[in-house]
C-alpha positions as CSV (number, residue, x, y, z in Angstrom):
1,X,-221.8,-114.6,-19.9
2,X,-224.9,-113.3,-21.8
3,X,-228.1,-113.5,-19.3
4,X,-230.1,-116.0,-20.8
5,X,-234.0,-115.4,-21.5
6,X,-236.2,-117.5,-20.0
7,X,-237.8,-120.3,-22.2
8,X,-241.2,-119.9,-20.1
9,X,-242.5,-116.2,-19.9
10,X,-245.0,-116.7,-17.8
11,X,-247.1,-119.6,-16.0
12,X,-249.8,-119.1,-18.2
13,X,-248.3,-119.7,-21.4
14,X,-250.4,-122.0,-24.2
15,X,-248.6,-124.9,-24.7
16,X,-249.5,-124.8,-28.4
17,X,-247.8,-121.1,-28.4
18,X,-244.8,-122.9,-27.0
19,X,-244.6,-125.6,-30.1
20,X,-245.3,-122.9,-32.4
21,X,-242.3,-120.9,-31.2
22,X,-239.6,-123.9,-31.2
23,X,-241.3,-126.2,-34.0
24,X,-242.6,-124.7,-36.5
25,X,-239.6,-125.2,-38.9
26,X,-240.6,-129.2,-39.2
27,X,-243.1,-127.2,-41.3
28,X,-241.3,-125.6,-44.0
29,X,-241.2,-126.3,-47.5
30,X,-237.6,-126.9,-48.8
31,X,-238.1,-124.0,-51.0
32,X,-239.0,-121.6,-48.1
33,X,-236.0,-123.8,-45.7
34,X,-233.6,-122.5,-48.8
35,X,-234.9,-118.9,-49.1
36,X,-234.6,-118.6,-45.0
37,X,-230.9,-119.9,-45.4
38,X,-230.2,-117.5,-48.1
39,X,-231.7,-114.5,-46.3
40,X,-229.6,-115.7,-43.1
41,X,-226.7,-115.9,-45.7
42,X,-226.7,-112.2,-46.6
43,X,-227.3,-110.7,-43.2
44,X,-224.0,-112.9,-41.9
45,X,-221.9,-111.8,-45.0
46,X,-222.5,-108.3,-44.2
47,X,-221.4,-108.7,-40.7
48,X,-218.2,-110.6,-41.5
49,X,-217.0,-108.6,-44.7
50,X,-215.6,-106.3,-42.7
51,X,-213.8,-108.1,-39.6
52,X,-209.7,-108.7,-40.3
53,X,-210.6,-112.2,-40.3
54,X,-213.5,-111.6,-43.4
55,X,-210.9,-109.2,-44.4
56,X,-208.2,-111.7,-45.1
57,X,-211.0,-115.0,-46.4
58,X,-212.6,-113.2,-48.7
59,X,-209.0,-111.6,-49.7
60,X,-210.3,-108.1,-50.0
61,X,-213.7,-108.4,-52.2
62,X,-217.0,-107.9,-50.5
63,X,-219.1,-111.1,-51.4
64,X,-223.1,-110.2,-51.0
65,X,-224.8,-113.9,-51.4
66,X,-223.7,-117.1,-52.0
67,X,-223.3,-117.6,-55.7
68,X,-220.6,-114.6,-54.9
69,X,-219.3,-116.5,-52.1
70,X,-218.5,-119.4,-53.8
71,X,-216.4,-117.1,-56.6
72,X,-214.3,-115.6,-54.0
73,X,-213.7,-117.9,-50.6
74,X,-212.4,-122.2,-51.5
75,X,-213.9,-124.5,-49.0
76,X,-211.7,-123.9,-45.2
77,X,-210.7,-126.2,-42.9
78,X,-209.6,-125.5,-39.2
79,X,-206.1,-124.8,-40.2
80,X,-207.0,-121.8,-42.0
81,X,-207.9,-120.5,-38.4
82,X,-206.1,-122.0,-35.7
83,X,-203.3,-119.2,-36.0
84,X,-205.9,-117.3,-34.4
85,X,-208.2,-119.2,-32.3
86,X,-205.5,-121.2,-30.9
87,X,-204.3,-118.4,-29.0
88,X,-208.0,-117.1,-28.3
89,X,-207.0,-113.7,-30.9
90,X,-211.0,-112.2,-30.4
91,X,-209.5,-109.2,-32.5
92,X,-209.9,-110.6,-35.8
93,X,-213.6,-112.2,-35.2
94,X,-216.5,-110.4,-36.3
95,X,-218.4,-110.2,-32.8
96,X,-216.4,-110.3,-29.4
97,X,-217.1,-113.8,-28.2
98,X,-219.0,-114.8,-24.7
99,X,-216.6,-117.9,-24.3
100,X,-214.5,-120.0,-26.3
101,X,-215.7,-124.1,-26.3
102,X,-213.1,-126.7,-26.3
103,X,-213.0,-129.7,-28.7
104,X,-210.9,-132.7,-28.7
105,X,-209.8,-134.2,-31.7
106,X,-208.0,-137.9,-32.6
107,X,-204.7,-136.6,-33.0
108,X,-204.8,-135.0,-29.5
109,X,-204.2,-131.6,-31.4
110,X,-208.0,-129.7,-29.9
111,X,-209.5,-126.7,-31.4
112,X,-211.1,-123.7,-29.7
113,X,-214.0,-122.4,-31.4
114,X,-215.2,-118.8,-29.7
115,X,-219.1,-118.5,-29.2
116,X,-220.9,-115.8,-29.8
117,X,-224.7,-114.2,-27.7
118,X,-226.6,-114.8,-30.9
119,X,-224.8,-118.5,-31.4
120,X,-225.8,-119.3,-28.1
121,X,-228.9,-118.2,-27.9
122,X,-230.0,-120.4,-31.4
123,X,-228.0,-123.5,-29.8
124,X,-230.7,-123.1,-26.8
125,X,-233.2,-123.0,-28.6
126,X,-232.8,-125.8,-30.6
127,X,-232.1,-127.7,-27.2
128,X,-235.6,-126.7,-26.2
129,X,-236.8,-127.6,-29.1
130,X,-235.0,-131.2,-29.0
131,X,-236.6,-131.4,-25.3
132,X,-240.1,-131.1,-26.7
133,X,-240.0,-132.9,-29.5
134,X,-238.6,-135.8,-27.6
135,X,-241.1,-135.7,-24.9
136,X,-244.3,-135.6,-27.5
137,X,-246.4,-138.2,-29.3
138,X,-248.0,-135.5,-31.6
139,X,-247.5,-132.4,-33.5
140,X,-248.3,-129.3,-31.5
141,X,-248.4,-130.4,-28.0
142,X,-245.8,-129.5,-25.6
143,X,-245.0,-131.6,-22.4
144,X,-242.3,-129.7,-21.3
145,X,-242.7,-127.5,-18.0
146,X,-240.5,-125.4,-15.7
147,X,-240.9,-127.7,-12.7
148,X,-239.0,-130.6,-14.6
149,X,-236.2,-132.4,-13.1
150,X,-233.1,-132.9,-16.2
151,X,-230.6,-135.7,-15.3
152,X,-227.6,-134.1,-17.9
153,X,-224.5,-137.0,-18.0
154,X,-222.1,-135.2,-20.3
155,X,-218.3,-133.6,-20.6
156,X,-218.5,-130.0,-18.3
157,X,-217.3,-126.8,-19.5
158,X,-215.0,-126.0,-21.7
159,X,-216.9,-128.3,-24.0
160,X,-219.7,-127.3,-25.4
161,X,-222.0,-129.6,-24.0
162,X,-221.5,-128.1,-20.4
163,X,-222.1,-124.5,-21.6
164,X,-225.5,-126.0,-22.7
165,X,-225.7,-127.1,-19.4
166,X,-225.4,-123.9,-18.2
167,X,-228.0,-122.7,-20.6
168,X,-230.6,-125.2,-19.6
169,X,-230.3,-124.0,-16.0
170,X,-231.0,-120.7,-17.0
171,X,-234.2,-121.9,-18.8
172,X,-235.2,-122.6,-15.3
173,X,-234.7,-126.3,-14.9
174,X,-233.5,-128.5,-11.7
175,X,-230.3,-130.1,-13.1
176,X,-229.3,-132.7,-11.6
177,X,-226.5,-132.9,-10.2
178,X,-225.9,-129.5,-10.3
179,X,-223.3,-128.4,-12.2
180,X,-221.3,-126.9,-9.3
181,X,-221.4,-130.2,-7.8
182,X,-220.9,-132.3,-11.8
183,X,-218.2,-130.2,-13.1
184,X,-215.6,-131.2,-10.6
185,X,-216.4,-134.9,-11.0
186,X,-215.6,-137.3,-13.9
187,X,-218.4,-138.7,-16.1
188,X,-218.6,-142.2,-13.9
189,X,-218.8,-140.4,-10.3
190,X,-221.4,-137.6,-12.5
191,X,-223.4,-140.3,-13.2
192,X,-223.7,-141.9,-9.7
193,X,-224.1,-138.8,-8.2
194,X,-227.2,-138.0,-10.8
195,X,-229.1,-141.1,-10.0
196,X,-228.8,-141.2,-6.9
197,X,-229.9,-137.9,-6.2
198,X,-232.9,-138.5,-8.7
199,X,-233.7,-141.7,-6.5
200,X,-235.2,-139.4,-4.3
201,X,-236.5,-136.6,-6.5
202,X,-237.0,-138.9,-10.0
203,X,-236.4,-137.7,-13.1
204,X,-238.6,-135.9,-16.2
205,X,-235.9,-135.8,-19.1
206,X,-233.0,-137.3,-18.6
207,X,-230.0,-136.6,-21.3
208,X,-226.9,-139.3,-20.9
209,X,-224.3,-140.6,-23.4
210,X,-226.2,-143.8,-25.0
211,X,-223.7,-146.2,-23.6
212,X,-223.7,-144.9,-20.4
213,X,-227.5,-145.4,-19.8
214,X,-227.1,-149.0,-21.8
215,X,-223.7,-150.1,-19.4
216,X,-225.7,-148.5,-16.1
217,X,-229.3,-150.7,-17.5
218,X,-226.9,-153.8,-17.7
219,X,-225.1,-153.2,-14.3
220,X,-228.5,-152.6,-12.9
221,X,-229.8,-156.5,-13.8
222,X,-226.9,-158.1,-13.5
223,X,-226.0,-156.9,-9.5
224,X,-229.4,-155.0,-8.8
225,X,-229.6,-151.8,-7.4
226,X,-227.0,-152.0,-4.4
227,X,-224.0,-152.2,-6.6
228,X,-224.6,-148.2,-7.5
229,X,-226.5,-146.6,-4.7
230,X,-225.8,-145.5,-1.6
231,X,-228.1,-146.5,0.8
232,X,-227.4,-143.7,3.2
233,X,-229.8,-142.1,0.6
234,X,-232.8,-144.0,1.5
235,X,-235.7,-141.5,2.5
236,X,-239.5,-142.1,2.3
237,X,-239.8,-141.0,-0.6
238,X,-236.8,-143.2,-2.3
239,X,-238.2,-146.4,-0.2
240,X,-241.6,-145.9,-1.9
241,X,-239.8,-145.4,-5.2
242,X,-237.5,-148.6,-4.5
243,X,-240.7,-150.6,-3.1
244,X,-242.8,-149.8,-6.2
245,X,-240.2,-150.9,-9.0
246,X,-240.0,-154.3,-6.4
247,X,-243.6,-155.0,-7.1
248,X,-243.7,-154.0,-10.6
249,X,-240.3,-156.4,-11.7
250,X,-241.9,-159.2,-9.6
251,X,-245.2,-159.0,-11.2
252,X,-243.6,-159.1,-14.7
253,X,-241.6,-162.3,-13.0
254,X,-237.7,-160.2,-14.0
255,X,-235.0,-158.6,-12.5
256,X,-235.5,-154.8,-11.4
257,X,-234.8,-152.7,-14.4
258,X,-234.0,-148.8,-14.0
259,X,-237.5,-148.2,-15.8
260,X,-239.1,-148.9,-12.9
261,X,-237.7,-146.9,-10.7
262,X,-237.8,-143.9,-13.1
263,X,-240.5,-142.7,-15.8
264,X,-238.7,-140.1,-17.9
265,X,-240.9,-138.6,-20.2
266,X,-238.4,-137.7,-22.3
267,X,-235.0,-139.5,-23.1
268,X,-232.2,-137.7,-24.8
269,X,-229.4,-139.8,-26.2
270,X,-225.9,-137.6,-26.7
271,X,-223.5,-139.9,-29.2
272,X,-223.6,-141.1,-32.6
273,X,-224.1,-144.6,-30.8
274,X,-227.5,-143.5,-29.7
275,X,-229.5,-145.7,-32.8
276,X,-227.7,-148.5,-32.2
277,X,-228.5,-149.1,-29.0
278,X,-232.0,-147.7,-29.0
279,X,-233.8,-150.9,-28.5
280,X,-231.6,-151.6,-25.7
281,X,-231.9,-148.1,-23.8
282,X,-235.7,-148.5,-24.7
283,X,-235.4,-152.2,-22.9
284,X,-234.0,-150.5,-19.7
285,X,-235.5,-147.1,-19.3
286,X,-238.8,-147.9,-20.9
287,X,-238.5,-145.4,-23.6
288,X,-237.1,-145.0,-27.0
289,X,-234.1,-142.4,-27.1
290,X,-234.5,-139.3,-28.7
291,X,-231.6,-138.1,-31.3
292,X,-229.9,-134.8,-32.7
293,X,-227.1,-134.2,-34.1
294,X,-224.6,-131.1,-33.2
295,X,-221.3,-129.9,-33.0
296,X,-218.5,-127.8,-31.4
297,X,-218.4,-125.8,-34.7
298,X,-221.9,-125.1,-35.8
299,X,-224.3,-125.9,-32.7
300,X,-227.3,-128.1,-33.4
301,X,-227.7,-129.0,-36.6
302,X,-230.4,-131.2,-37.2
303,X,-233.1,-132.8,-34.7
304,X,-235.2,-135.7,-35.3
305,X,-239.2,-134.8,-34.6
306,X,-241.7,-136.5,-32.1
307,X,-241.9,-140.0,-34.1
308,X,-238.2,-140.4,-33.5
309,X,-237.0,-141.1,-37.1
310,X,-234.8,-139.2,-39.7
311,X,-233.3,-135.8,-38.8
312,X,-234.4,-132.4,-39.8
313,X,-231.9,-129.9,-40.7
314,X,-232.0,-126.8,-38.4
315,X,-232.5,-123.6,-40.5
316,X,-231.0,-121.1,-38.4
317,X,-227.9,-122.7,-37.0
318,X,-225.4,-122.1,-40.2
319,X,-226.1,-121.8,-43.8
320,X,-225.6,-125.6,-45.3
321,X,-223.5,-126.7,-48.1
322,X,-223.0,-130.4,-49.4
323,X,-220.2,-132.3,-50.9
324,X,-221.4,-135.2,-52.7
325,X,-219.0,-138.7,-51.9
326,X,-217.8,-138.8,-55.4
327,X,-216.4,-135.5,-55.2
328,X,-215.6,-136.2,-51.5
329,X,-213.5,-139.0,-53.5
330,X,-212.3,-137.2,-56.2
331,X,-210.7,-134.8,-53.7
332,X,-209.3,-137.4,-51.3
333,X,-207.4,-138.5,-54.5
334,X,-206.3,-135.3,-55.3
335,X,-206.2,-132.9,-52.6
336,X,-205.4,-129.7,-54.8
337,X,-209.3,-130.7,-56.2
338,X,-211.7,-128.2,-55.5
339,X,-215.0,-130.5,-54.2
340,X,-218.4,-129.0,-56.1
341,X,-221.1,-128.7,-53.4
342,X,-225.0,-128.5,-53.4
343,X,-227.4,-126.7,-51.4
344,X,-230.2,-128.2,-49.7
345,X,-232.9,-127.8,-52.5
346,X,-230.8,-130.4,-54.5
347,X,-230.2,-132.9,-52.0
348,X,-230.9,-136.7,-53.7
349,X,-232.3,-139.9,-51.1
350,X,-229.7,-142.8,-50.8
351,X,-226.6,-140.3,-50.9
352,X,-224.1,-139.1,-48.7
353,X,-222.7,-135.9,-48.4
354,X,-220.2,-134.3,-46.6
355,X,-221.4,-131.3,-44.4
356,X,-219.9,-127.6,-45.2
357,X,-221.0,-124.6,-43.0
358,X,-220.8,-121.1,-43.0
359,X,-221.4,-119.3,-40.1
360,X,-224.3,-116.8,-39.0
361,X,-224.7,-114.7,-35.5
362,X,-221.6,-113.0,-35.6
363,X,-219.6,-117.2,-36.2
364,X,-216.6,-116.8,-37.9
365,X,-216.5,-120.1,-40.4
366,X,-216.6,-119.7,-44.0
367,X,-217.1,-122.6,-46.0
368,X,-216.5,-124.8,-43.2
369,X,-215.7,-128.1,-44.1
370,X,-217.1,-130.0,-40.9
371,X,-215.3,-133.3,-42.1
372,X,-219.0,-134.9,-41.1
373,X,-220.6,-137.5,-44.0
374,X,-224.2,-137.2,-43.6
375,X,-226.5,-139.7,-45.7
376,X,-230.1,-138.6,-47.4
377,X,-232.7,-141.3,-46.0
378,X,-235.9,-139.7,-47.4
379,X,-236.8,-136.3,-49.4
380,X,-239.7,-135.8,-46.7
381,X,-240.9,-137.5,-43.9
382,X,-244.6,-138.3,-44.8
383,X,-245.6,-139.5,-40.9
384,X,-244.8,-136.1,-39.4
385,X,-245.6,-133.8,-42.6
386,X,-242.4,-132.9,-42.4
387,X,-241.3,-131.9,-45.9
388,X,-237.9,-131.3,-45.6
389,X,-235.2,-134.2,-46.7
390,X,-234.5,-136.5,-43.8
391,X,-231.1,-137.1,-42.6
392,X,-228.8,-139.6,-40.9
393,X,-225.5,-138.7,-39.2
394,X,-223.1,-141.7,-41.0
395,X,-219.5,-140.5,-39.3
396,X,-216.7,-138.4,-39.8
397,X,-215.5,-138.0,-43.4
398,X,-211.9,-138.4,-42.5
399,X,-213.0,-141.6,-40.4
400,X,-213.9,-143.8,-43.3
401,X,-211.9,-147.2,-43.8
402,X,-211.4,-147.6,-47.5
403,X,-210.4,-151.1,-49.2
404,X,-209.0,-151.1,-52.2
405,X,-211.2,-148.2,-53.5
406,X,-214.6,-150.9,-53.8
407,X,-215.6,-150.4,-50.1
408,X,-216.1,-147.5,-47.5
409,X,-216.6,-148.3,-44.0
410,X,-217.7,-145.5,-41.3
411,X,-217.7,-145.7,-38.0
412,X,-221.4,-145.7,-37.5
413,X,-221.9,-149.1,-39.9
414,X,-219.0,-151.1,-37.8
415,X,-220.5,-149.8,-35.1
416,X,-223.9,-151.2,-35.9
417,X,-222.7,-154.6,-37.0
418,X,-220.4,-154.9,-34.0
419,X,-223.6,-154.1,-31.8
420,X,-225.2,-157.0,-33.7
421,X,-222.9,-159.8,-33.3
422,X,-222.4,-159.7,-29.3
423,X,-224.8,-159.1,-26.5
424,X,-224.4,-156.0,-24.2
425,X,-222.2,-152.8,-25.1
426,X,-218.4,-152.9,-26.3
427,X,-215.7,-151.1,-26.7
428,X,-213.4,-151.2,-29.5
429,X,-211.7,-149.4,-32.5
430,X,-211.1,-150.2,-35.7
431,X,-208.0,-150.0,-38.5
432,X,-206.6,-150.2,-41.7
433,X,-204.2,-152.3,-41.8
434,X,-202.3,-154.1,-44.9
435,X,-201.6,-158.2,-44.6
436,X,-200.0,-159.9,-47.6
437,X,-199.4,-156.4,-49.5
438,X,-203.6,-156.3,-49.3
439,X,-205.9,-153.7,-47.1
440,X,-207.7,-155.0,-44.8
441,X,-210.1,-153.7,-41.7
442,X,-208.7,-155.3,-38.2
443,X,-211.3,-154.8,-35.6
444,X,-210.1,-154.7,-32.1
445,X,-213.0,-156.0,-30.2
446,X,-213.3,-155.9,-26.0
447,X,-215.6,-159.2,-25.1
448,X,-217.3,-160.2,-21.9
449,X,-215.9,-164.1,-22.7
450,X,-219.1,-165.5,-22.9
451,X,-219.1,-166.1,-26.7
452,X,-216.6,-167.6,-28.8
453,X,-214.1,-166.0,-30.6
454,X,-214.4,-167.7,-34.0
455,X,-218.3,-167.2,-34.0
456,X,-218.2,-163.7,-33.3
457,X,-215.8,-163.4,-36.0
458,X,-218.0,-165.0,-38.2
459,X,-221.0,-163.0,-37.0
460,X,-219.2,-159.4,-37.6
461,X,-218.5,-160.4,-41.0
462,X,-221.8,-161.5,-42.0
463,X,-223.4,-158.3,-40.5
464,X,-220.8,-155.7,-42.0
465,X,-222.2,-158.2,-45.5
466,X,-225.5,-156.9,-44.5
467,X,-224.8,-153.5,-43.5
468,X,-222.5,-152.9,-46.6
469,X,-223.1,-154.6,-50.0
470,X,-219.8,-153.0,-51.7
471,X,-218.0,-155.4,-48.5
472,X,-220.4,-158.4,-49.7
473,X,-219.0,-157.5,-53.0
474,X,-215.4,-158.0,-51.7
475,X,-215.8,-161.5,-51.2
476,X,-218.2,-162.9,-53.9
477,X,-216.6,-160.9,-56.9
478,X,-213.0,-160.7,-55.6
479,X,-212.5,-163.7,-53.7
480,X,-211.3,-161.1,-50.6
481,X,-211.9,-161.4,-46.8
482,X,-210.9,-158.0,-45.9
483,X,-211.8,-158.5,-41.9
484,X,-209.3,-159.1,-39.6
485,X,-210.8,-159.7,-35.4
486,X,-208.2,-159.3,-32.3
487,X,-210.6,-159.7,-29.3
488,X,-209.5,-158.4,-26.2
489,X,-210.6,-159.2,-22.7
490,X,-213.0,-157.6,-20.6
491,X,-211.8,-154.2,-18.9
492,X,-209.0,-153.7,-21.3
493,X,-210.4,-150.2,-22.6
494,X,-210.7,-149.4,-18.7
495,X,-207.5,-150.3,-18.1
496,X,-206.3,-148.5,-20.7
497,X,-208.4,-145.1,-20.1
498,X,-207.1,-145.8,-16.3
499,X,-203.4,-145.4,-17.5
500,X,-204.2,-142.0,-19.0
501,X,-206.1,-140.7,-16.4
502,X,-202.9,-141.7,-14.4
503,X,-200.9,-139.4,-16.6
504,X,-203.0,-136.7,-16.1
505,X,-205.3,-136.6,-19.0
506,X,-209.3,-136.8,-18.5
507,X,-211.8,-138.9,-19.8
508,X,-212.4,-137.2,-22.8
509,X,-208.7,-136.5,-23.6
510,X,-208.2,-139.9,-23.1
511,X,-210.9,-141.1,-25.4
512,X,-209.4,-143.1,-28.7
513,X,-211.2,-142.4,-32.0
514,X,-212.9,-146.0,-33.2
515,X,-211.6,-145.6,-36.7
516,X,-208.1,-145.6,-37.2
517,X,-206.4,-144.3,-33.2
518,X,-202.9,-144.0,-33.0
519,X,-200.7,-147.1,-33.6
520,X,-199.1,-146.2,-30.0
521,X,-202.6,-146.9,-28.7
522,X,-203.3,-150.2,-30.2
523,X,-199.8,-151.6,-29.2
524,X,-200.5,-150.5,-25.9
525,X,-204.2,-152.2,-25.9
526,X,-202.8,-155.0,-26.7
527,X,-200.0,-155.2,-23.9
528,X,-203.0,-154.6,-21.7
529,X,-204.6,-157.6,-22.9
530,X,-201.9,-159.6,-22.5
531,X,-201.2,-158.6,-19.1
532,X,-204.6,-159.6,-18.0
533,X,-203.8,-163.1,-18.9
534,X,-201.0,-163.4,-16.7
């Protein structure tokens, strides 16, 4: 692999030089954001034209800019590159590749999307980026140092997430556990392994799927600290750390909570879940998570700034297109429809769009369609200065539950009003199924047993009539309850990811999409269930 630069030149470095360097796009106008896209846009295109894979997209013309582009290349989808990148065929990409990232996808099927130096290189530094923003209060003041410690709880190589990993080291960070040591174990042993190393070292920025930190937070108060740590650990310095987050929990008269045995400066939540349970990771760990949003595909996309908000689109990770939802819909009902798409100058507040990439650094998408909805909070973000449209990551386009063409449901909403109606974190997954010749959405909902079935039901569906007015709509207009609840028992998901891992699959393969898994899945989920009762 590429030898990665170091993020901190020297030891003397301002930190305002430092923010300058990785911030200074929450700055941009959308008019300058556009012409930086555009000029990105060329430079790729001219690169690509003349690859045998820009060869055979662009069907031999020679596009210069993107009102060319559009002329000669239809919006692409994976399958107009897996005959290549399936096999790993690096002699029809623009750029020889430094690696090839692994991506899982609900119908088991995977992609492999090759990385190039340049790629990686952005990716990184829109990682640093997301590390200072999220440990700062204000604009142009960096906390970030070489000496901090990074907890990092997420899928190893070949997934993109652990050749950030490997970036971050190079950067010049202590990663705990190290990834020799994290690669070879699964993401429940990682995390054990993390913390209780940190116990004696503690922790500066600490990066974790959302509902890990929110299930270990809940584990934490409910059996203290013996039910995860070794106590073969227990040094001075850990004994000090354990006897100060004693006094502080008895002082406040509570349990010990993990926030006080750890001060992260910085908390990074990895998952679309991260909103929903920021109050609860902020109850825990004593800070508010910090959000961005990336992918296998494109790299970071868009980052949130210091107050934690909306998203900011990242200017030099791809050149951004945007479906709007009613063509999104016109093209779901006719699949020979070509979508129209928007650039970012035109993006309207209160819509959703569906996010289309074309590549830069030597990437080899054109016209990508990502099959992500975003949605347009805010044109600008007046609290930051940021005058760039704020965004919201809503789910994937293809996850979306419709009934009977009034309502759309994405994962992110259920998600949200599932998060609403019970305490602690769930698992579950979602369907649409058809009951009397009508659509409905059956929620399959894991429980700790502590609340009754009939009022979580009736909590869901008042919250999703909250969350979703076009559902309200169903009921008071229509006369339809389109919400069907199976609630499972506790540790039926576990069970379930058990069986796979049994099979041979890992925790990621094993992972079921929340909107619409395979009906194989949800028979066997409920088998589970049943089995638990016996």
């Amino acid at each position: 692999m590429t030898t990665i630069k170091p993020f901190f030149t020297s030891s003397n470095v301002p930190e305002d030089k430092t923010w300058q360097q990785y911030c200074n796009f929450l700055k941009l106008s959308v008019e300058e954001f556009q012409a930086i896209q555009n000029e990105q846009l060329e430079e790729s295109l001219r690169a690509v034209v003349n690859s045998p894979l820009g060869k055979t997209l662009f069907n031999g013309k020679k596009p210069q800019n993107y009102k060319e582009l559009k002329k000669v290349v239809p919006l692409t989808t994976y399958d107009d590159y897996s005959s290549y990148f399936d096999r790993k065929d690096e002699s029809v990409l623009p750029e020889k590749p430094i690696y090839w990232a692994f991506t899982s996808t609900s119908g088991g099927r995977g992609k492999h999307i090759p990385y190039t130096s340049g790629a990686q290189q952005v990716m990184l530094d829109y990682i640093m980026t997301s590390f200072i923003l999220a440990s700062s209060n204000e604009s142009g003041h960096s906390r970030v140092n070489k000496r901090d410690i990074i907890i990092y709880n997420v899928a190893p190589r070949p997934f993109i997430s652990g050749y950030i990993g490997e970036g971050i080291r190079n950067f010049g960070f202590r990663i705990l556990p190290p990834l020799e040591i994290g690669d070879k174990l699964d993401i429940v042993e990682r995390t054990k392994k993390g913390f209780q190393m940190a116990l004696g070292s503690g922790v500066d920025i600490l990066c974790s799927l959302s509902s890990v930190l929110v299930k270990m937070g809940e584990t934490l108060t409910e059996h203290q600290t013996h039910a995860h740590f070794s106590f073969s650990y227990l040094q001075p310095a850990v004994l000090f750390r354990f006897a100060r987050a004693y006094i502080c929990s008895r002082f406040e008269k509570r349990q010990m909570l993990p926030k006080d045995l750890w001060k992260p400066k910085a908390i990074i939540g990895w998952g679309m879940d991260t909103s929903l349970y920021r109050d609860k990771i902020e109850y825990y760990w004593g800070k508010a998570p910090y959000e961005f949003h990336a992918c296998t595909e494109a790299g970071v996309i868009a980052l949130q700034a210091w107050n934690k908000k909306g998203m900011t689109l990242a200017p030099l990770t791809a050149f951004y297109e945007f479906i709007p939802e009613e063509e999104w819909i016109q093209n779901r009902k006719d699949p020979k429809y070509q979508p129209a798409t928007v650039l970012a100058d035109n993006l309207e507040p209160d819509r959703r769009y569906e996010l289309v990439i074309t590549s830069l650094h030597g990437m080899p998408f054109i016209r990508y369609r990502l099959g992500q909805f975003i949605k347009v909070i805010s044109k600008d973000d007046k609290e930051t200065g940021c005058l760039l449209p704020q965004i919201a990551y809503v789910g994937r386009s293809d996850d979306v539950i419709d009934i009977a063409g009034f309502t759309r449901l994405d994962e992110k909403t259920i998600w949200q009003a599932i998060s609403q109606s019970q305490p602690g974190s769930a698992d579950w997954v979602a369907a649409k199924e058809y009951s009397n010749n009508r659509a409905i959405i059956h929620i399959y909902l894991e429980t700790n047993g502590k609340t009754k079935e009939t009022e979580i039901f009736e909590r869901l569906h008042q919250n999703l009539k909250n969350l979703d007015p076009a559902y309200s709509d169903l009921e008071s207009l229509l006369g339809q309850m389109p919400l069907q609840l199976s609630v499972l028992s506790a540790g039926t998901f576990r069970r379930y990811y058990q069986e796979r891992q049994n099979l041979g699959e890992n925790l990621i393969e094993a992972q079921l999409p929340h909107i619409n898994p395979p009906q194989s899945a949800l028979e066997r989920l409920l088998l589970l269930n049943t089995n638990s009762k016996v």
